[in-house]
C-alpha positions in Angstrom: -82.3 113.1 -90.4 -80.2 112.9 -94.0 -79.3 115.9 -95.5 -76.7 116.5 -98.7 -73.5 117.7 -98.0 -73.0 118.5 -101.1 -76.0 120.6 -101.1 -75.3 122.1 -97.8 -71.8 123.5 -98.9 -73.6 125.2 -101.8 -75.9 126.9 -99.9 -73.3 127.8 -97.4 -71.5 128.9 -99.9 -73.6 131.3 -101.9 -75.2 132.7 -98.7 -72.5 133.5 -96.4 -68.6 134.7 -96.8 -65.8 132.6 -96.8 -65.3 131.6 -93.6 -62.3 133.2 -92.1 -59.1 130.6 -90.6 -57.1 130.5 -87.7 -54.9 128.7 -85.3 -58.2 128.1 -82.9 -60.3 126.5 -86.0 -57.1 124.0 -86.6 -58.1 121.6 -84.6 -61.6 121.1 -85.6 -59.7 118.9 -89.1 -59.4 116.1 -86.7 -61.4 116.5 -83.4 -64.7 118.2 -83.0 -64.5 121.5 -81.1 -66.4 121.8 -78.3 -68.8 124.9 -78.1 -71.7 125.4 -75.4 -75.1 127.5 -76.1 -77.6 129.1 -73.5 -81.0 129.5 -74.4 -84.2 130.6 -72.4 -86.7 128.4 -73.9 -85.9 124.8 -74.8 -87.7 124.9 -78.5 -84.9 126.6 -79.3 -82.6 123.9 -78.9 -84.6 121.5 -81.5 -83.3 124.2 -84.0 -79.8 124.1 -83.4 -79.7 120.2 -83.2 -81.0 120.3 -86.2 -78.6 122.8 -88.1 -75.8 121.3 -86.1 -76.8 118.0 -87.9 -76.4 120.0 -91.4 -73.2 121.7 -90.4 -71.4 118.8 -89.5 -72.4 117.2 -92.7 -71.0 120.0 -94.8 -68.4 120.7 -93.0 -66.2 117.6 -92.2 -63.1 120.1 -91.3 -64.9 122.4 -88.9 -66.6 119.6 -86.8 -68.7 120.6 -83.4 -69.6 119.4 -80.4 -72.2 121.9 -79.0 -73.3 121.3 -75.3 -76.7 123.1 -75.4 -78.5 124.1 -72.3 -81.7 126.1 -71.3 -82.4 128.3 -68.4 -85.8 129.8 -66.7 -85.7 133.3 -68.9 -85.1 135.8 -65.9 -82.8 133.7 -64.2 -80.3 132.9 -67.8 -80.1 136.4 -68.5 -78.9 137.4 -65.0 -76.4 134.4 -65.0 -75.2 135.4 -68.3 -74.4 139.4 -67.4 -72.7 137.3 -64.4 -71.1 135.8 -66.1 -69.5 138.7 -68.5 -69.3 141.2 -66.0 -66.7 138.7 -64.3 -65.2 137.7 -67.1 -65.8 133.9 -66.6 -68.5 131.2 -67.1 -70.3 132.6 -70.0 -71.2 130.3 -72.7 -69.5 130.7 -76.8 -73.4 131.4 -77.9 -76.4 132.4 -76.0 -80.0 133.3 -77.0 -80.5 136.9 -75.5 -83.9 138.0 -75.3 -85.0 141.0 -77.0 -86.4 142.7 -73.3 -82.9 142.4 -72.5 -80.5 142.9 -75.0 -79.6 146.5 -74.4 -78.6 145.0 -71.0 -75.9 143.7 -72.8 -75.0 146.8 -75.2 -74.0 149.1 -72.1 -70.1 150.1 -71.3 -67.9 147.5 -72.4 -69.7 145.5 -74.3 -69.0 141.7 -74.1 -70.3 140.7 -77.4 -68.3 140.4 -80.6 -69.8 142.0 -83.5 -70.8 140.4 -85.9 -71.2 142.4 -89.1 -68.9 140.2 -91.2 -71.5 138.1 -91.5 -74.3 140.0 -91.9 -73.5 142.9 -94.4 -72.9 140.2 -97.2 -76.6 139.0 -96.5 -78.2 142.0 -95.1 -80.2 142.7 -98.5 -82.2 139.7 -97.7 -83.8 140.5 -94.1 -86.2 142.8 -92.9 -83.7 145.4 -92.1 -85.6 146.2 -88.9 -84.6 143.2 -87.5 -80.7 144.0 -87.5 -81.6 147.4 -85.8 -82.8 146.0 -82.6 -79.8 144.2 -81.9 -77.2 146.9 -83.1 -75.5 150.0 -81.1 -73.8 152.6 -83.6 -74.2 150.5 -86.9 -72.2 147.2 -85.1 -74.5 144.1 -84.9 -74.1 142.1 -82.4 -77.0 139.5 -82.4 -78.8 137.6 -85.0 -82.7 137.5 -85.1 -84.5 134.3 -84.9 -87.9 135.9 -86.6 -89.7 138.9 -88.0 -92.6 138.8 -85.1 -94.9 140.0 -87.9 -98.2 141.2 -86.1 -101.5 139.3 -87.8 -104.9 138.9 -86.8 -105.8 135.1 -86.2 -109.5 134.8 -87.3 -111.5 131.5 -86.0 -113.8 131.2 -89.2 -116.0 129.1 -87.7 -117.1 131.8 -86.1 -117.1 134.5 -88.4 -118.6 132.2 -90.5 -121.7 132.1 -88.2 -122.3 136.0 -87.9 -122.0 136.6 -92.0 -119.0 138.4 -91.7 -116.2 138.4 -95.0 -112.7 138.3 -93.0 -111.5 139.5 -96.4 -113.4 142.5 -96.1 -112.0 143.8 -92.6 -109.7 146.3 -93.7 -109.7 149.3 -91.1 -110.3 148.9 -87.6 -113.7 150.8 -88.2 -114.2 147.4 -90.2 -113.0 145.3 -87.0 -115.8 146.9 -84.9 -118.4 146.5 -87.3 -117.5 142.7 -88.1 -117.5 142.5 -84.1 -120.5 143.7 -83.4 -122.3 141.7 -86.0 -120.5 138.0 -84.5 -121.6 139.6 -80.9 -124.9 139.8 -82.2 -125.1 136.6 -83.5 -122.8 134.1 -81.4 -122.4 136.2 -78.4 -119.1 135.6 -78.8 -116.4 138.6 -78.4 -114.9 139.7 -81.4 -111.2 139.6 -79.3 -109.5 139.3 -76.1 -106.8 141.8 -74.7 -103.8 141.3 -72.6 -104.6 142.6 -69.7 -101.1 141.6 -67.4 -99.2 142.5 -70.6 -99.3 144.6 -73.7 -100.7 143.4 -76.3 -102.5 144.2 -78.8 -101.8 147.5 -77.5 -98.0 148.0 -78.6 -98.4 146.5 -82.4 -101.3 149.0 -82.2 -99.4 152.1 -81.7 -96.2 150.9 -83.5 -98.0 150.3 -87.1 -99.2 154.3 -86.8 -95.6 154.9 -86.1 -95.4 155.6 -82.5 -93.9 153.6 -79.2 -93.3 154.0 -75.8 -89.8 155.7 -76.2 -88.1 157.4 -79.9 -84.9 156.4 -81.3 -83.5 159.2 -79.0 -84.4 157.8 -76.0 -87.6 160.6 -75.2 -90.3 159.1 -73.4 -93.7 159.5 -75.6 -95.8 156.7 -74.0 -98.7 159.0 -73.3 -98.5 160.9 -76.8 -101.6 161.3 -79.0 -101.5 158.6 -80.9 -101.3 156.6 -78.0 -104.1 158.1 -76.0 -106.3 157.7 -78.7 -105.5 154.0 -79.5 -105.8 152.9 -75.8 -108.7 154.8 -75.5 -110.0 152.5 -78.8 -109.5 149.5 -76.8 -111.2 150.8 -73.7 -114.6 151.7 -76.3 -114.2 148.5 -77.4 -114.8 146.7 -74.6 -117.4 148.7 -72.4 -118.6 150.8 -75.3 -119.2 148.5 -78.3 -118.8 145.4 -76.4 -116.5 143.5 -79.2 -113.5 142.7 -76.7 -112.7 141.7 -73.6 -109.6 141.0 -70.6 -108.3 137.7 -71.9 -109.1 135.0 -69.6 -105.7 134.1 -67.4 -104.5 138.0 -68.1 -102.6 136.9 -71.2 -101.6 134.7 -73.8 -99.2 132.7 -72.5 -101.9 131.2 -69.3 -102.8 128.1 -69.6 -106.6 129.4 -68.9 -106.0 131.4 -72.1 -105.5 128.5 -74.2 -108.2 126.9 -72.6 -110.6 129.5 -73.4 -109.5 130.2 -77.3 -109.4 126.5 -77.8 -112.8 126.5 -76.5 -114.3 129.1 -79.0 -114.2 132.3 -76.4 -113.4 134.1 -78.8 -113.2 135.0 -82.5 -109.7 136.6 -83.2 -106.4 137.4 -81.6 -103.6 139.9 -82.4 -100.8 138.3 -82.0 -97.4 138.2 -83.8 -96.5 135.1 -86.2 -94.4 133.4 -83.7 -97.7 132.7 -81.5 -98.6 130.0 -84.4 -96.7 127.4 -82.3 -98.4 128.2 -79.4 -102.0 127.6 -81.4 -100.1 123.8 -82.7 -98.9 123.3 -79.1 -102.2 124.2 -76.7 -105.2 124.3 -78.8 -105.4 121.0 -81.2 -109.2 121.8 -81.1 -108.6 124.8 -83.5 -107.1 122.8 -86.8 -108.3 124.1 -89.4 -110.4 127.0 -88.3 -107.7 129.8 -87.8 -106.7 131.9 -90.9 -103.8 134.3 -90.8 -104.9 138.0 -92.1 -103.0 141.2 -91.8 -103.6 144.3 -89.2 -106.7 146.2 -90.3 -105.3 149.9 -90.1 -106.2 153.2 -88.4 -106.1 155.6 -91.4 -104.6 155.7 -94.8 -101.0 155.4 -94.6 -100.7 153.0 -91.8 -98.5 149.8 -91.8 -100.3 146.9 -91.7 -98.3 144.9 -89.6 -95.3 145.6 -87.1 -92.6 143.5 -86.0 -93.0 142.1 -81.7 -90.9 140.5 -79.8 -87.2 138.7 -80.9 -84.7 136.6 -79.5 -81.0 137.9 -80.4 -78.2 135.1 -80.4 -74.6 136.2 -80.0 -71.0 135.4 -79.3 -69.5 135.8 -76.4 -65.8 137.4 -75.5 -65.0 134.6 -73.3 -65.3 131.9 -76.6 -61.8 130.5 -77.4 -63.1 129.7 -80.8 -64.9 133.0 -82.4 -64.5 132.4 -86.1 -65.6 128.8 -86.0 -68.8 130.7 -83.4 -69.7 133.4 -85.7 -69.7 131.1 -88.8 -71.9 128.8 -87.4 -74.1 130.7 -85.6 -74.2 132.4 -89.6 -75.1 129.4 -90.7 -77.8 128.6 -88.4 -79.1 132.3 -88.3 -78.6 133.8 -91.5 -78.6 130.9 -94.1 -81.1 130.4 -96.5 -81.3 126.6 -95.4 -81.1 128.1 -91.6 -84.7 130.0 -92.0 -86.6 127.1 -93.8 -86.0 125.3 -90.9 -86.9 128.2 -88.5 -90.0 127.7 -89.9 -89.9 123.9 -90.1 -88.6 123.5 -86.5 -89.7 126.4 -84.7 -92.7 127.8 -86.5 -91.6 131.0 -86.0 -91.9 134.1 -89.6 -88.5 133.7 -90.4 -86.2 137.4 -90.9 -84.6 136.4 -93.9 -87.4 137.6 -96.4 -86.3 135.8 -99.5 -86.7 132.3 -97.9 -90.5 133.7 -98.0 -91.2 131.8 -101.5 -89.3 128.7 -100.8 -91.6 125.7 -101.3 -91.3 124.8 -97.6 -92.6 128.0 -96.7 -96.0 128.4 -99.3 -97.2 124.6 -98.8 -100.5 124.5 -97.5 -101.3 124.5 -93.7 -104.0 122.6 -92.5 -103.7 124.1 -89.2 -104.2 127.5 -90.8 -107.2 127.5 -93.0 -105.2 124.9 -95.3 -103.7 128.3 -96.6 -99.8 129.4 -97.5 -99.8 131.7 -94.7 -97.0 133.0 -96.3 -98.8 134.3 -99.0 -99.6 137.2 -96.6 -95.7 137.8 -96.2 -94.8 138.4 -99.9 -98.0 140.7 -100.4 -97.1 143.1 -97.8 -93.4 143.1 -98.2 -90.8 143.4 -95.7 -91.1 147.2 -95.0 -94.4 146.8 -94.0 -93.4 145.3 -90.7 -91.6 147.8 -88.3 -89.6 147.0 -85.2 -90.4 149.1 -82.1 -87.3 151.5 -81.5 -88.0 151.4 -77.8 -86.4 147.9 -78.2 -82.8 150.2 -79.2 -83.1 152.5 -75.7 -82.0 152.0 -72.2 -85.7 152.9 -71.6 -86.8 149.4 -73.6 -87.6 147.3 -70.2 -88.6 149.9 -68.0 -91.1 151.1 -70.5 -92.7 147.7 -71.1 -92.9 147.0 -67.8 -94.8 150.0 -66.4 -97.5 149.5 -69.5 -97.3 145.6 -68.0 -98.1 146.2 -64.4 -99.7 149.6 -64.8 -101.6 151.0 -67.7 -103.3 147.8 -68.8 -104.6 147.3 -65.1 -105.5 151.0 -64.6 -107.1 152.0 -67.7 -108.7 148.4 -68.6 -109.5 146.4 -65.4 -109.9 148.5 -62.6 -110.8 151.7 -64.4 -109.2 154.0 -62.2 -108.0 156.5 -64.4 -108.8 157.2 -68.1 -106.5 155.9 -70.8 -105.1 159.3 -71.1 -104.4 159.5 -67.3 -103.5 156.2 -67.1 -100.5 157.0 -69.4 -99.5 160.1 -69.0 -98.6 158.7 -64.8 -96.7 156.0 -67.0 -94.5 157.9 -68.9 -93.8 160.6 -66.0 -92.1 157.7 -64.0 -90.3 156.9 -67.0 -89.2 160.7 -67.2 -87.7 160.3 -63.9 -85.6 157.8 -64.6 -84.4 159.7 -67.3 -83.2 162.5 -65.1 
């Protein structure tokens, strides 16, 4: 992999601040300092091989050695709070994911903030990204990606039933275009998540709702709410356009299986699920194109931003300036969200990077399209993050819409959407009290 220096310490230096100097950074001028990095999912670690590559190129000074390793997801986050609540073991950097960061933001928090970093960049991101990982206006972990919500389309099979994608603009639109590929494939328009939450919770958040407000008040089984699960219920035994994904959800392999297959003609699913379409279904090159939310009513966002991994520095790091700049670098960097998008394949935060060449080239995967394109016409406001994601509620809340309402109100029926989540968010109350 070769990559300018001289071009590196541009960029570096028109995106990010000076980087700050110290007695701990002295070192680095003749021996590489050694960091180490937890992650829960080893794509992640292509990434930061990759800008570690760069960063030692540009920066000949502040050379590191970073020992990166990856743990099962459940079992790295318990390590990790472990780890800081004894005040040994943790790692310099670690990948937190978003279903757990406000683990991490209770009491004294072991995170360093990291706002000197990101104020001099923060007009470049999709500000909603910052908020998920922030307690009273401190950040204290960098997004990996926007997690802007889509509809994947397989044309082929739109195609087939006469329907105009481009013409699918409400989900009055989605029904109708359903009905008519029903009609004439017999294949379902969609699939839902059935042992998780999806498309349910981009549903709800793009008409401005969640499970819990910024304030922490439980408003799962709200109007809006009632009336969009109760959508998704029509939808499958009413107008017959959707049904329970096969394997529950869409990260079974019998999922993949079946969407490779042609079980089904669309998927709402945020942007980062474009790896998993280049990973587990080769058979779909070329037949999936990218198109934004329909919407409810006027005034409705067409998109909303799912999911997150937020990557931080720990207290226990001997080296914290030479952490937070490169974890800068990799995270916030104009250079560092090309190659989200070149590594990972993930939407990356930092909006600008949106018309870099890399990013509107043609992808033959996706229709041969600039998926991108998408991006810039909707605009970086258009794609909310839940505020749940900010509470003490965040986990709790998804996990009783997991295990619960799904099952209740879409598989075994026994209680209406409206019942289903109104015995949701009363268990949530009590945990309130």
């Amino acid at each position: 992999m070769r990559h300018s220096a001289a071009v590196a310490l541009v960029l570096l230096a028109t995106a990010l601040p000076v980087m700050a100097s110290g007695k701990q950074e002295s070192a680095a001028a003749t021996t590489p300092v050694k960091l180490t990095y937890w992650t829960f999912t080893a794509i992640h670690k292509t990434f930061y091989a990759d800008m570690l590559e760069r960063w030692n190129a540009a920066n000949p000074t502040k050379q590191i050695d970073l020992t990166m390793t990856d743990y099962p997801n459940v079992d790295m986050h318990n390590k990790l709070l472990l780890a800081l609540q004894s005040g040994v073991g943790a790692p310099d950097i670690v990948d937190i994911n978003i279903n757990f960061f406000t683990n991490f933001l209770k009491g004294d928090i072991q995170l360093l903030p990291l706002n000197r970093v990101v104020d001099p960049v923060r007009k470049y991101f999709v500000p909603s990204r910052f908020a998920i990982y922030s307690k009273n206006g401190i950040v204290y972990g960098l997004p990996t990606h926007v997690g802007a919500t889509v509809v994947y389309y397989n044309k082929e099979i739109t195609d087939k039933a006469g329907v105009d994608i481009d013409q699918i603009n409400t989900w009055d639109d989605f029904v109708a275009a359903g009905k008519k590929v029903m009609a004439a494939t017999g294949v379902p328009m969609t699939a839902f998540e059935v042992t998780d939450q999806r498309p349910f919770w981009p549903m709800i958040v793009q008409q401005g709702s969640d499970y819990v407000d910024g304030n922490g008040n439980v408003i799962l089984d709200n109007d809006i709410n009632i009336r969009t699960l109760q959508a998704m219920y029509d939808w499958m035994y009413k107008d017959k356009i959707a049904v329970a994904m096969a394997g529950g959800n869409t990260y079974n392999e019998q999922f993949y299986a079946a969407m490779d297959k042609g079980q089904y003609a669309s998927l709402i699913m945020p942007m980062w699920y474009m790896s998993r379409f280049t990973s587990y279904m080769p058979d779909l090159k070329g037949k999936i194109y990218v198109r934004a939310m329909p919407i409810w009513k006027p005034g409705d966002l067409r998109s909303a931003g799912m999911g997150g991994t937020g990557t931080a520095v720990t207290k226990q790091t001997k080296y914290p300036d030479l952490a937070i700049d490169f974890l800068a670098y990799a995270k916030l960097s104009h250079e560092g969200a090309v190659r989200i998008w070149k590594d990972l394949r993930f939407d990356p935060a930092r909006f600008e990077a949106w018309s870099d060449p890399a990013l509107m080239a043609p992808d033959p995967y996706f229709g041969n399209e600039d998926v991108f394109k998408l991006l810039r016409e909707l605009g970086p406001d258009q794609m909310p993050s839940p505020l749940s994601e900010t509470t003490s509620l965040s986990a709790a809340a998804q996990d009783v819409v997991k295990n619960q309402v799904m099952y209740n109100a879409l598989v075994a029926q026994s209680m209406t959407p409206a019942q289903a989540l109104k015995a949701a968010a009363d268990e949530l109350r009590k945990q309130q009290q």
